[in-house]
N, CA, C and O atoms as a printed pandas DataFrame, in Angstrom:
     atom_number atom_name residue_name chain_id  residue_number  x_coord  y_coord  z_coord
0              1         N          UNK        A               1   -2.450  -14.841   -1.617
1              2        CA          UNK        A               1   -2.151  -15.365   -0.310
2              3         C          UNK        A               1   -2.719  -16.753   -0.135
3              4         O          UNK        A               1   -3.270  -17.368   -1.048
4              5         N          UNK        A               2   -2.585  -17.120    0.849
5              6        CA          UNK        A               2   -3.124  -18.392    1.177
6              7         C          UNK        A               2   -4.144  -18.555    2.502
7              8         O          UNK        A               2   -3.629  -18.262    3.581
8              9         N          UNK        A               3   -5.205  -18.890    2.514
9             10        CA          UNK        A               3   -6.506  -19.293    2.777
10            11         C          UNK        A               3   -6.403  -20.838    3.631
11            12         O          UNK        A               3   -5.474  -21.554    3.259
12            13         N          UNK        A               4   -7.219  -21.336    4.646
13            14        CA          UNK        A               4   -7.436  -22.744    4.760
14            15         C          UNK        A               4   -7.876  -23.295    3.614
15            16         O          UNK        A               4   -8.684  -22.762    2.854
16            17         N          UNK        A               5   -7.509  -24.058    3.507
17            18        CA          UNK        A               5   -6.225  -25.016    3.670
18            19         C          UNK        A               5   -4.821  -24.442    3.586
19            20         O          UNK        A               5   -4.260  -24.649    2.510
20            21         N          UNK        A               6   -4.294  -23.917    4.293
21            22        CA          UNK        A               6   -2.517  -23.025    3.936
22            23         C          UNK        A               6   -1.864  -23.875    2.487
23            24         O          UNK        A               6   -1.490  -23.408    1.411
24            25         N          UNK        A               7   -1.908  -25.136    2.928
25            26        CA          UNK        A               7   -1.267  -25.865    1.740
26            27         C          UNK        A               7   -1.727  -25.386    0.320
27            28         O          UNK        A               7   -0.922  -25.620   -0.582
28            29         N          UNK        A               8   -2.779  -24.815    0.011
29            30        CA          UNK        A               8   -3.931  -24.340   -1.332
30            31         C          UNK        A               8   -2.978  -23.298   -1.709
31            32         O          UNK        A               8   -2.705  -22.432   -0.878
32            33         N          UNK        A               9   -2.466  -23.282   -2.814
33            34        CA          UNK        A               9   -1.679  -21.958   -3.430
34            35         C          UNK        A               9   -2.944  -21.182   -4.256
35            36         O          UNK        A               9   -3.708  -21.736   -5.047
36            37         N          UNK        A              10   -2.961  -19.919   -3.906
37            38        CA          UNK        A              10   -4.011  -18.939   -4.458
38            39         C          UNK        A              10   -3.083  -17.646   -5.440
39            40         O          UNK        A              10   -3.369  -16.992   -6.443
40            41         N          UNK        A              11   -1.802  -17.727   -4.485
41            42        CA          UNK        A              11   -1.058  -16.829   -5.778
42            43         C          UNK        A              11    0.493  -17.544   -5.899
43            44         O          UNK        A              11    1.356  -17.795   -5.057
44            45         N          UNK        A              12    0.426  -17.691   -7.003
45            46        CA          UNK        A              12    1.638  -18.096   -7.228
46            47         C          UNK        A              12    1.458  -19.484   -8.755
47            48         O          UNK        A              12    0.382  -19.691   -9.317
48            49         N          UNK        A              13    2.616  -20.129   -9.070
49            50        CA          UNK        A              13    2.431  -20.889  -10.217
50            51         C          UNK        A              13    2.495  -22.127   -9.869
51            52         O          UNK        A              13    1.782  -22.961  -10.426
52            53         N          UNK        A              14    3.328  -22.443   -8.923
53            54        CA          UNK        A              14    3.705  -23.535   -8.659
54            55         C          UNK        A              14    4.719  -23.800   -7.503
55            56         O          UNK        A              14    5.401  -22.807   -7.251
56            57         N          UNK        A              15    5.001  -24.971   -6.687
57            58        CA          UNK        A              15    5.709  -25.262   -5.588
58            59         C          UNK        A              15    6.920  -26.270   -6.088
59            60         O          UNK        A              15    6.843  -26.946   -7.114
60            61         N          UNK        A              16    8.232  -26.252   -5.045
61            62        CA          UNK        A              16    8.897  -27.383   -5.743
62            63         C          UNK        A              16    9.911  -26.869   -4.260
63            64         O          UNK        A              16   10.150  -25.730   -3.858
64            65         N          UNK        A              17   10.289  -28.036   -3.774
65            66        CA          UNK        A              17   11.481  -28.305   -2.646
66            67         C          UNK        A              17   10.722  -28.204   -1.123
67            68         O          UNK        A              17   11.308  -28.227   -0.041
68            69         N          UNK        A              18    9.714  -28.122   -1.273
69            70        CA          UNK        A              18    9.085  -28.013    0.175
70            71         C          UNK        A              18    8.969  -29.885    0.790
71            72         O          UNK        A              18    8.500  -30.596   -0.099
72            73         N          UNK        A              19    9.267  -30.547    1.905
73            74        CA          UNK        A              19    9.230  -32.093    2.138
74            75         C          UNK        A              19    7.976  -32.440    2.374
75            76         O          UNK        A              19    7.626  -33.574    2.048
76            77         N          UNK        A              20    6.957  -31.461    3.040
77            78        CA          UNK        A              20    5.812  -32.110    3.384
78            79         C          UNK        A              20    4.961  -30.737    3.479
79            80         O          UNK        A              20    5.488  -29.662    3.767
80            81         N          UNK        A              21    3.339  -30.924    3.153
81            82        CA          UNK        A              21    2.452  -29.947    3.394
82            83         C          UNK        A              21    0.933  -30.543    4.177
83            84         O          UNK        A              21    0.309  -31.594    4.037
84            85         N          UNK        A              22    0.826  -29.961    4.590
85            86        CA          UNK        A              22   -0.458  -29.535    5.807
86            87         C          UNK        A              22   -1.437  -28.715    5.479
87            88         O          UNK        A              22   -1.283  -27.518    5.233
88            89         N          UNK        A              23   -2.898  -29.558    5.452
89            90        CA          UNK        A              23   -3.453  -28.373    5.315
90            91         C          UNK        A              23   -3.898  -27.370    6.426
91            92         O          UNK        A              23   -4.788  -26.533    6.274
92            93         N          UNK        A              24   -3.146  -27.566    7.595
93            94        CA          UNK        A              24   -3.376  -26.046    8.802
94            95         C          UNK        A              24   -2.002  -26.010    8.975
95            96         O          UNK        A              24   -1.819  -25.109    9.794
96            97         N          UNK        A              25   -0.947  -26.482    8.664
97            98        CA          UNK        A              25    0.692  -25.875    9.082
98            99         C          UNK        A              25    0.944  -25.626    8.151
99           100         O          UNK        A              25    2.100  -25.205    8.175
100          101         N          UNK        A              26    0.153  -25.594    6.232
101          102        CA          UNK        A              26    1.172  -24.967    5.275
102          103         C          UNK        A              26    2.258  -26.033    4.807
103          104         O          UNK        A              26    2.167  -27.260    4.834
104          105         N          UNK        A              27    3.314  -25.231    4.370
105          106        CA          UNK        A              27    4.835  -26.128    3.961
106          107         C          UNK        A              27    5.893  -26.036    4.853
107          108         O          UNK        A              27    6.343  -25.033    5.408
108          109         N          UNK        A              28    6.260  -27.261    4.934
109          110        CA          UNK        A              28    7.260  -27.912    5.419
110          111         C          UNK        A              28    8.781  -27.837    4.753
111          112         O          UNK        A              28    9.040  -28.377    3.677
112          113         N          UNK        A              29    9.832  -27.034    5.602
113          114        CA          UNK        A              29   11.089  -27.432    5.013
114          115         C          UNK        A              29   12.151  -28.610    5.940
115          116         O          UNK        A              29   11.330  -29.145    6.685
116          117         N          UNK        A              30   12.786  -28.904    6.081
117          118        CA          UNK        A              30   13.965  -29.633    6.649
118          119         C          UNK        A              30   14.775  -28.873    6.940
119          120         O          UNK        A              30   14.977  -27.784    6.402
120          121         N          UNK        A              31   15.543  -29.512    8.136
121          122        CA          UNK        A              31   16.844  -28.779    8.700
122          123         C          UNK        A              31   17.795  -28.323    7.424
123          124         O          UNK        A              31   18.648  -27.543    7.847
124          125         N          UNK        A              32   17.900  -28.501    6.321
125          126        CA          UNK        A              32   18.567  -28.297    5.713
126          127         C          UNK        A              32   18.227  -27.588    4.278
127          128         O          UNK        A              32   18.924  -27.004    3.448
128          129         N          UNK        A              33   16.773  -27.919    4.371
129          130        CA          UNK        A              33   16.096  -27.444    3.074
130          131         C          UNK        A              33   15.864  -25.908    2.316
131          132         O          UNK        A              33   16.174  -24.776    2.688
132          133         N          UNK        A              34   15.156  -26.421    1.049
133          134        CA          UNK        A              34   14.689  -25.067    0.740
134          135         C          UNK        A              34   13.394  -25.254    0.375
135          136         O          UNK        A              34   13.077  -26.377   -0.018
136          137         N          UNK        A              35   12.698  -24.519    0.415
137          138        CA          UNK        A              35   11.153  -24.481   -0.302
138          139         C          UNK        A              35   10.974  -23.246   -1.281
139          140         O          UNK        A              35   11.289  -22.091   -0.996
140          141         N          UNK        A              36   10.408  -23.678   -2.502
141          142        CA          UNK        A              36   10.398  -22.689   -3.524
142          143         C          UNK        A              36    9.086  -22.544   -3.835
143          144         O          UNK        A              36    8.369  -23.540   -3.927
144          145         N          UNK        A              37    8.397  -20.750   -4.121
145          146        CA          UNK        A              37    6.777  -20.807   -4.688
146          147         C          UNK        A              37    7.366  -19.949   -5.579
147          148         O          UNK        A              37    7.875  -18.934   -5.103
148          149         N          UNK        A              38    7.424  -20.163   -7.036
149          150        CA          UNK        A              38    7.163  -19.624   -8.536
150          151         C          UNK        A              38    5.915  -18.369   -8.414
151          152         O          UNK        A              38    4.760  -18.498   -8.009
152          153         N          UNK        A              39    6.295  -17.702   -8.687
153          154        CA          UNK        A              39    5.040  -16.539   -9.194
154          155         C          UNK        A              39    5.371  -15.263  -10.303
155          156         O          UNK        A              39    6.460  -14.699  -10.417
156          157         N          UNK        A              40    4.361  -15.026  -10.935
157          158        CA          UNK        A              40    4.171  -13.997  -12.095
158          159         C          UNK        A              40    3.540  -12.241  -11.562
159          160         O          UNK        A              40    2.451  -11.673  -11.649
160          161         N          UNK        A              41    4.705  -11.918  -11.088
161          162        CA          UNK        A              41    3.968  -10.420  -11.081
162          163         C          UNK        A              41    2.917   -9.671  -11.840
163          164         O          UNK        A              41    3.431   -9.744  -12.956
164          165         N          UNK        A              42    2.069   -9.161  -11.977
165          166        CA          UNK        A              42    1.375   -8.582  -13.060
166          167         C          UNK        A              42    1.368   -7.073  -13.699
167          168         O          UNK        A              42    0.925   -6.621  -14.755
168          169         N          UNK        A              43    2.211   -6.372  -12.338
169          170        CA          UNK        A              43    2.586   -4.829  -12.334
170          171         C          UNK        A              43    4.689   -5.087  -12.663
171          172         O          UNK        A              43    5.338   -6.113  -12.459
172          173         N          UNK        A              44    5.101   -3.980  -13.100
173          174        CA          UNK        A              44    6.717   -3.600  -12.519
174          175         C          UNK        A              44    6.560   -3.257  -10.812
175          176         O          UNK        A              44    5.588   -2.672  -10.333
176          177         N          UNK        A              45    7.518   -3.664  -10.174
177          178        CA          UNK        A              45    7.439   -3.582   -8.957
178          179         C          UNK        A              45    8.691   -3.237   -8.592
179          180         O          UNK        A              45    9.686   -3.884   -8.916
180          181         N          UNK        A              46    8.708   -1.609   -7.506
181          182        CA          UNK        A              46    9.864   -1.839   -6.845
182          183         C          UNK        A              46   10.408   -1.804   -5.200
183          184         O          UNK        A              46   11.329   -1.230   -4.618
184          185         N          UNK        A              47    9.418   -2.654   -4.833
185          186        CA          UNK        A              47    9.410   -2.739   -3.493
186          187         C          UNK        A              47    8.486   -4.065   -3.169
187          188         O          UNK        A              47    7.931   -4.549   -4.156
188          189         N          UNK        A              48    8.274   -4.658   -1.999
189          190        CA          UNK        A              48    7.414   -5.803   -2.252
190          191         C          UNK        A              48    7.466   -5.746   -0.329
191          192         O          UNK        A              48    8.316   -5.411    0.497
192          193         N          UNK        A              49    6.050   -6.275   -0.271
193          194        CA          UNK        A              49    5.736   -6.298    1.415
194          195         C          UNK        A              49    5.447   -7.635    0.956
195          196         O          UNK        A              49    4.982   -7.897   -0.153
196          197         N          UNK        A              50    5.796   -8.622    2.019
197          198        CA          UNK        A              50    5.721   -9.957    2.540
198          199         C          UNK        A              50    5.051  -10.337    3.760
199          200         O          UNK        A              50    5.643  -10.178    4.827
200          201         N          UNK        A              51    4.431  -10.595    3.744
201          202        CA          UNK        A              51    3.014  -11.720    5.188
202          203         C          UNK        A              51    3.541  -12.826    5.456
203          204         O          UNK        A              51    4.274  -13.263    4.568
204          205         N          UNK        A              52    3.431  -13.438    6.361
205          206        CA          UNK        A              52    2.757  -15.330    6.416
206          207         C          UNK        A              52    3.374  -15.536    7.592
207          208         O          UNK        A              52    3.698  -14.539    8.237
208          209         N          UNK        A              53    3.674  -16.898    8.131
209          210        CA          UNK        A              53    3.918  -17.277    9.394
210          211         C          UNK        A              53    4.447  -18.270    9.615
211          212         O          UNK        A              53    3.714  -19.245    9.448
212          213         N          UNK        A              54    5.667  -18.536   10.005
213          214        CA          UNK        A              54    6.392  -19.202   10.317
214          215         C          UNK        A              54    6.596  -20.218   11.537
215          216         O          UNK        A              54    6.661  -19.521   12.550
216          217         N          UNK        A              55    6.724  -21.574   11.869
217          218        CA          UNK        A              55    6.681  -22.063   13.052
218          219         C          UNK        A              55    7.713  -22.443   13.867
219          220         O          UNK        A              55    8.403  -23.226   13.215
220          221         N          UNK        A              56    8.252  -22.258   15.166
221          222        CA          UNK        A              56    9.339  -22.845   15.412
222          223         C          UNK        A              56    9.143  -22.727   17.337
223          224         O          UNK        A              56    8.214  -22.214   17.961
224          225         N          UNK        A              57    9.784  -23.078   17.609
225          226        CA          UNK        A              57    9.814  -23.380   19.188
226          227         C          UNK        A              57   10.567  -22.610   19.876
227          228         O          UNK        A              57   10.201  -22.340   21.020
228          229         N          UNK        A              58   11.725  -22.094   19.398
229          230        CA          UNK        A              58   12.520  -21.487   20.162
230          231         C          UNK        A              58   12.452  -20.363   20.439
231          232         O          UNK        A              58   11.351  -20.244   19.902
232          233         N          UNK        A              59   12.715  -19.030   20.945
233          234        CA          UNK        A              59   12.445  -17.655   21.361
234          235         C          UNK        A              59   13.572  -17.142   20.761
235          236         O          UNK        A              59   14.637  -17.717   20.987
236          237         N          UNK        A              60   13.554  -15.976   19.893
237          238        CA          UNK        A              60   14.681  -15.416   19.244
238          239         C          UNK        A              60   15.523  -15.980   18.379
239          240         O          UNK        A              60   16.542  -15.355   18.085
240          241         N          UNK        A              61   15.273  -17.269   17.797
241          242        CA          UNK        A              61   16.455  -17.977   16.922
242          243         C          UNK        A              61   16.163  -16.875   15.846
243          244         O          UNK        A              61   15.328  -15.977   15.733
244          245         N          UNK        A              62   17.320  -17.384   15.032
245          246        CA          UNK        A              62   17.196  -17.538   13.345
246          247         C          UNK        A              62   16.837  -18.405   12.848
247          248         O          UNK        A              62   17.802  -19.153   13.007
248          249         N          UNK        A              63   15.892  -19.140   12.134
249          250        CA          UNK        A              63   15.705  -20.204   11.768
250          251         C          UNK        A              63   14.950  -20.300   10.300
251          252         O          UNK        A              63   14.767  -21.417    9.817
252          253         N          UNK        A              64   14.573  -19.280    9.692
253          254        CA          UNK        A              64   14.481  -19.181    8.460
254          255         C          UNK        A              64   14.589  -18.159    8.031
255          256         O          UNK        A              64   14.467  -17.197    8.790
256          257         N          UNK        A              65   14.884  -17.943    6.534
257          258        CA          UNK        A              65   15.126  -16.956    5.659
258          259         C          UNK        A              65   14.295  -16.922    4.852
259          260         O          UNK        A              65   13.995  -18.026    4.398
260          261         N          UNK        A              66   13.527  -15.693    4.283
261          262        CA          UNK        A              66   12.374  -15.784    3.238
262          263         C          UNK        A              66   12.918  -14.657    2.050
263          264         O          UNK        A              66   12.953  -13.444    2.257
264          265         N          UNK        A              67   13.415  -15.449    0.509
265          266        CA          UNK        A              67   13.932  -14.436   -0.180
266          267         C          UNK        A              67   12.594  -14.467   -1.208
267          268         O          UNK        A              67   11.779  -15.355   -1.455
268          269         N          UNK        A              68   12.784  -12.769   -1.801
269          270        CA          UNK        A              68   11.685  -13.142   -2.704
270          271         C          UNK        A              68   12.688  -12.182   -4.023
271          272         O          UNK        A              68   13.473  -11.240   -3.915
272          273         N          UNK        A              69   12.158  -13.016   -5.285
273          274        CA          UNK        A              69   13.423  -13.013   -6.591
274          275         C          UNK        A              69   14.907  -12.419   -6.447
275          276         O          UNK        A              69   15.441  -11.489   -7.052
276          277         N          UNK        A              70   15.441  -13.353   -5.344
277          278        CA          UNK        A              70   16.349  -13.274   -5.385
278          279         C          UNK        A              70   17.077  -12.315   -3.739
279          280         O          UNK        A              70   18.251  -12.360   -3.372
280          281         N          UNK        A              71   16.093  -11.650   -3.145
281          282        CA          UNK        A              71   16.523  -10.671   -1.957
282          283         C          UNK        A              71   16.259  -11.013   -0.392
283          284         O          UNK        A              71   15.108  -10.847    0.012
284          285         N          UNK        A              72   16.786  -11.262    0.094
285          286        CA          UNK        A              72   16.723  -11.554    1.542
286          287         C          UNK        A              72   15.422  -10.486    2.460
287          288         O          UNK        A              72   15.471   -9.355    2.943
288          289         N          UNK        A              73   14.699  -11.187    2.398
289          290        CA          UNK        A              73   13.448  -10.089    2.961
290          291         C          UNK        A              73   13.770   -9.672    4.573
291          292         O          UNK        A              73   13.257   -8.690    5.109
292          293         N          UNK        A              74   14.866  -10.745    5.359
293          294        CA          UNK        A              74   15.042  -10.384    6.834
294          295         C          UNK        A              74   13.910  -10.415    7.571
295          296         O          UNK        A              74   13.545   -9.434    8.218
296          297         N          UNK        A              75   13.358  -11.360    7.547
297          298        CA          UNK        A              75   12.049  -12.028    8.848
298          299         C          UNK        A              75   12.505  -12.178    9.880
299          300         O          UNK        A              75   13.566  -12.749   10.132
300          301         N          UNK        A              76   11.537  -11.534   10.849
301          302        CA          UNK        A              76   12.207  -11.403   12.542
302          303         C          UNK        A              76   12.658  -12.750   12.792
303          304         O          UNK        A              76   12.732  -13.700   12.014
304          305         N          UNK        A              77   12.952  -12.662   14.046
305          306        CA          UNK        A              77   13.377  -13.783   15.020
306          307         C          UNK        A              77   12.007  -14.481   15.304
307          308         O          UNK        A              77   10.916  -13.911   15.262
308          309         N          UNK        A              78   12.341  -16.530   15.762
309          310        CA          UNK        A              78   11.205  -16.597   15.896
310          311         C          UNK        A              78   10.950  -16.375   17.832
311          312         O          UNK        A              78   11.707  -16.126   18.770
312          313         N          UNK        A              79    9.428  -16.637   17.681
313          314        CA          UNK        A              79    8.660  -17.167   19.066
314          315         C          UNK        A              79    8.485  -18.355   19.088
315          316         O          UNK        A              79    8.464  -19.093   18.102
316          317         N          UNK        A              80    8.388  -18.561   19.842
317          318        CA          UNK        A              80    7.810  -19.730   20.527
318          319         C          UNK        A              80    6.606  -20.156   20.133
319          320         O          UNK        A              80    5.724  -20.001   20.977
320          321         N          UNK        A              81    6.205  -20.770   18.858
321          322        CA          UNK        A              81    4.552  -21.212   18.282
322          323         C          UNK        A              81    4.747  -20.619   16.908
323          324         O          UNK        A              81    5.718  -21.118   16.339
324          325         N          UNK        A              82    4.200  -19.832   16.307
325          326        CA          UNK        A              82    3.555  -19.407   15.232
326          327         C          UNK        A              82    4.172  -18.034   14.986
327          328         O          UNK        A              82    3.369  -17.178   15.356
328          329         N          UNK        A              83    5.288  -17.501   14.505
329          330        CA          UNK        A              83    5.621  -16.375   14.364
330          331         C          UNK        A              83    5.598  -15.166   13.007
331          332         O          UNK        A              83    6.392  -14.966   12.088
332          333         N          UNK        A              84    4.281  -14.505   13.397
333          334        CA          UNK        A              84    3.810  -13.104   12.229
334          335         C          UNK        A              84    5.247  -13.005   11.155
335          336         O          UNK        A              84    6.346  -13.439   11.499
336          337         N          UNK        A              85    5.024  -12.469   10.064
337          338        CA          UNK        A              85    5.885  -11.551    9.244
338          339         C          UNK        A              85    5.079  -11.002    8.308
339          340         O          UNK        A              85    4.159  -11.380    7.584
340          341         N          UNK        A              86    5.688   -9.988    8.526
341          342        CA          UNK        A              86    5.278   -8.246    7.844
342          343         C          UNK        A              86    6.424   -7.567    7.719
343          344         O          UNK        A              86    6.906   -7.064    8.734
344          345         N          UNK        A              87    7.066   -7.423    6.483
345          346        CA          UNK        A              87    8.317   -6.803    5.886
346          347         C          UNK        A              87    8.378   -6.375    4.622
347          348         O          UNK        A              87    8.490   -7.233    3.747
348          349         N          UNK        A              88    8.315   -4.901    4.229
349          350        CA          UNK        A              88    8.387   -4.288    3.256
350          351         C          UNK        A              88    9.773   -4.291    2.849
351          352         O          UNK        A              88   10.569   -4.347    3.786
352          353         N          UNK        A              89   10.441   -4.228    1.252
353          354        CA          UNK        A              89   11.765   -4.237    1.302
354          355         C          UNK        A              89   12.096   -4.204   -0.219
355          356         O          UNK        A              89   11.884   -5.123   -1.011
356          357         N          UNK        A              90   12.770   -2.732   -0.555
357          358        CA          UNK        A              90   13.211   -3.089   -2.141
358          359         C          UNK        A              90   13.149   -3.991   -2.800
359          360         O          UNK        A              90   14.253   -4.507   -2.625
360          361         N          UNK        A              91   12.511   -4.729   -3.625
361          362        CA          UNK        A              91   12.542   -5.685   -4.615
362          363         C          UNK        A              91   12.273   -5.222   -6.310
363          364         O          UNK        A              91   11.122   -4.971   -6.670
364          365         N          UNK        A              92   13.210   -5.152   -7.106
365          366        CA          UNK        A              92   12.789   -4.718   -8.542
366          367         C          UNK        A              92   12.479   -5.664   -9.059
367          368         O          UNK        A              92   13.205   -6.654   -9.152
368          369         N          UNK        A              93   10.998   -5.542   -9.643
369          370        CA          UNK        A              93   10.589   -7.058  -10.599
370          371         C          UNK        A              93    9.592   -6.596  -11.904
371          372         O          UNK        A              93    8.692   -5.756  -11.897
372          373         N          UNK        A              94   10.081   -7.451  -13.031
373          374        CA          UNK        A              94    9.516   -6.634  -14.343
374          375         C          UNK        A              94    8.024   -7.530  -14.384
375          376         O          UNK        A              94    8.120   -8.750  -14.252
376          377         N          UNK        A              95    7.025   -7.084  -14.517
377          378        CA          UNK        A              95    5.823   -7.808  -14.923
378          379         C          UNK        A              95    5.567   -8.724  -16.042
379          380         O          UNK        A              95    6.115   -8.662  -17.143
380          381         N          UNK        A              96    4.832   -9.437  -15.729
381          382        CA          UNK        A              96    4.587  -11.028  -16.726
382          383         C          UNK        A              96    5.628  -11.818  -16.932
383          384         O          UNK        A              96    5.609  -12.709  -17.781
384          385         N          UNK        A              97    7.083  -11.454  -15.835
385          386        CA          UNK        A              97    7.508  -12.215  -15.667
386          387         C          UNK        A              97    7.964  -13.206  -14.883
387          388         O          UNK        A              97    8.048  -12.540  -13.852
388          389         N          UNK        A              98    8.492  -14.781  -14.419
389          390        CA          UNK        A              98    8.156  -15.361  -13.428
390          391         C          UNK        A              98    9.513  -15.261  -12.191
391          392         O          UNK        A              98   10.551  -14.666  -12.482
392          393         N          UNK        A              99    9.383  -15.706  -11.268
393          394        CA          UNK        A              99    9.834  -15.039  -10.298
394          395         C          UNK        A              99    9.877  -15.968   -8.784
395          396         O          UNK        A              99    8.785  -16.306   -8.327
396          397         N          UNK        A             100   10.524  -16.171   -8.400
397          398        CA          UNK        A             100   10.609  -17.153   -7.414
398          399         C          UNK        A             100   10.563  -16.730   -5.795
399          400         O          UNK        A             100   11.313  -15.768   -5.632
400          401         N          UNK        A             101    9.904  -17.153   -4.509
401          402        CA          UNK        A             101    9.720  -17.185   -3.169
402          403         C          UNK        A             101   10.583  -18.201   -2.781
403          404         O          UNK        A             101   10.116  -19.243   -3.243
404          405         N          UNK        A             102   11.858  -18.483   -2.016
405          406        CA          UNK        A             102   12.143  -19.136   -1.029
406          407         C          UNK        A             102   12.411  -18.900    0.325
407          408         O          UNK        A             102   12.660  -17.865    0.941
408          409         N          UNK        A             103   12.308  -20.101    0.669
409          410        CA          UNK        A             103   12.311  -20.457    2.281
410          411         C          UNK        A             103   13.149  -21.170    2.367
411          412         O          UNK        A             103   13.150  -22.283    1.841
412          413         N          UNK        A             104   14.047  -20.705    3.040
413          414        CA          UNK        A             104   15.768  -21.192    3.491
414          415         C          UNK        A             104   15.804  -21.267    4.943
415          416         O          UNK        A             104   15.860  -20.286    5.684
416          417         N          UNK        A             105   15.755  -22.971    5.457
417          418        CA          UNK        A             105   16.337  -23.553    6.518
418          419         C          UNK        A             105   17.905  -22.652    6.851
419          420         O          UNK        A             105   19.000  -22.623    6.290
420          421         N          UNK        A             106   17.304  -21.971    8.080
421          422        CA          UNK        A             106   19.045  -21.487    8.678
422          423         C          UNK        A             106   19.334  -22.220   10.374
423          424         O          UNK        A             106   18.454  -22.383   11.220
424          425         N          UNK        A             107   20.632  -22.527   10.505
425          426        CA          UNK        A             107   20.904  -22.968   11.351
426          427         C          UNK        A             107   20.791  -24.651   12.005
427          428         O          UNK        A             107   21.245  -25.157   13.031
428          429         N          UNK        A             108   19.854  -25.267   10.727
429          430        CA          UNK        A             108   20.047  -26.626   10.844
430          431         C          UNK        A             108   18.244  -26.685   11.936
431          432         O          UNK        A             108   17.951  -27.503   12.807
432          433         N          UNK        A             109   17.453  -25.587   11.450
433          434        CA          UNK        A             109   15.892  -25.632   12.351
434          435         C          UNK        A             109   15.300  -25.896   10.965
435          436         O          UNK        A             109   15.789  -25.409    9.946
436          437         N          UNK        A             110   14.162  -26.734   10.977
437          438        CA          UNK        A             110   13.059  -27.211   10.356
438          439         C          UNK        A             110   12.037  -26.266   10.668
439          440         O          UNK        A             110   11.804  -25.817   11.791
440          441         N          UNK        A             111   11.191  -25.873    9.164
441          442        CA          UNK        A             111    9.755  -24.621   10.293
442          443         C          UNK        A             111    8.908  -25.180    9.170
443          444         O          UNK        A             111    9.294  -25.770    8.161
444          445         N          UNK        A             112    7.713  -24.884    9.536
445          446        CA          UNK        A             112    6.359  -24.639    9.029
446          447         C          UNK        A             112    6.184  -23.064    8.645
447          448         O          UNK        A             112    6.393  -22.007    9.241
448          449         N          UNK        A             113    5.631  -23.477    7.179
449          450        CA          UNK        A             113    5.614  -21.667    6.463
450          451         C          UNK        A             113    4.293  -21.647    5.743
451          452         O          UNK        A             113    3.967  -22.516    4.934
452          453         N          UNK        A             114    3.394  -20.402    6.141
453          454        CA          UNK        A             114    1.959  -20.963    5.733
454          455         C          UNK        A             114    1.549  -19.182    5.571
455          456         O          UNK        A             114    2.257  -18.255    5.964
456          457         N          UNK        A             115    0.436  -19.092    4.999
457          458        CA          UNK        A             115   -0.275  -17.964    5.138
458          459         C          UNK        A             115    0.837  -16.810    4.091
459          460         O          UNK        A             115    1.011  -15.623    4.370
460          461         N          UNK        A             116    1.369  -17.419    3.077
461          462        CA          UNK        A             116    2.479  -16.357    2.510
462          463         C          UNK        A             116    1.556  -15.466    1.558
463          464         O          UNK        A             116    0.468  -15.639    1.010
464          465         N          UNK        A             117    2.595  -14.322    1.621
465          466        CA          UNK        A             117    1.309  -13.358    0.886
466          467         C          UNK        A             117    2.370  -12.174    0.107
467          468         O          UNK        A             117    3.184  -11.528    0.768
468          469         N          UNK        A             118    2.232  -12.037   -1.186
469          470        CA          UNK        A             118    3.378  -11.515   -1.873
470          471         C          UNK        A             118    2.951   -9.993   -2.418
471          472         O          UNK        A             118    2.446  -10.028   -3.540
472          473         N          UNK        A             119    3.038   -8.975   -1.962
473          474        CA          UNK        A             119    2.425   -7.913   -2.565
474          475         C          UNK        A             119    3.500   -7.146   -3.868
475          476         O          UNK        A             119    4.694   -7.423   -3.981
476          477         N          UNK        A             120    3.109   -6.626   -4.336
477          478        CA          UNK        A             120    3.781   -5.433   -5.173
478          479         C          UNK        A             120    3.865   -3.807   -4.695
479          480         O          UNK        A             120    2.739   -3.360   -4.914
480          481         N          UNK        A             121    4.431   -3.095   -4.325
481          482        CA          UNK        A             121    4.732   -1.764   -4.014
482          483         C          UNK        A             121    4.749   -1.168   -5.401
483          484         O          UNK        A             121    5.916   -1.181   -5.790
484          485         N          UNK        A             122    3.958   -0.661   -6.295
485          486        CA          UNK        A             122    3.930    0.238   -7.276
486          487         C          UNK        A             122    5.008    1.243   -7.305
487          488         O          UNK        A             122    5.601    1.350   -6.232
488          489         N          UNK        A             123    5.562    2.294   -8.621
489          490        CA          UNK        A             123    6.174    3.395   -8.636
490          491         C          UNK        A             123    4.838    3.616   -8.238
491          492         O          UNK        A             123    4.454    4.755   -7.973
């Protein structure tokens, strides 16, 4: 997960498509963007719970999508400020191998994505 500085990657390999980072708002996408975090499972996994927090202004939009290798995890709607996610959700992933997090701009909204936290659901 990620710790203050949000921007500090603690799990994962590497970042690539995010426009700007913060160290108290995390990563930055664009109205149009994507943001990608690389990571190496260490178990087979077939399920995966997802954390972190998203920023946006509006009450109930859609405004981002968080897939992890490949699956639409379905993160609530936002709030108004800083909006929680906590979503468990089928994901099959083979261990030691690498594996990608994005954050997909929907609707043409820009957010702040910080505090991400990638678990494994064991058989």
């Amino acid at each position: 997960g990620q710790e203050e500085p949000f921007n500090s990657l603690i799990i994962g390999d590497g970042v690539s498509g995010w426009d700007d980072d913060n160290a108290s708002q995390g990563y930055h996408i664009s109205s149009d963007g994507n943001g990608y975090i690389t990571f190496t499972p260490t178990v087979n996994t077939t399920h995966v719970r997802l954390r972190g927090e998203y920023e946006h202004w509006q009450d109930s939009w859609a405004v981002v999508e968080w897939h992890v290798a490949g699956v639409n995890m379905h993160v609530p709607t936002s709030t108004p400020g800083w909006r929680e996610v906590d979503v468990t959700r089928a994901v099959a992933m083979t261990a030691d191998v690498q594996y990608s997090f994005r954050a997909e701009s929907t609707g043409g909204n820009p957010t702040w994505n910080r505090k991400i936290k990638i678990e494994s659901v064991v058989p």
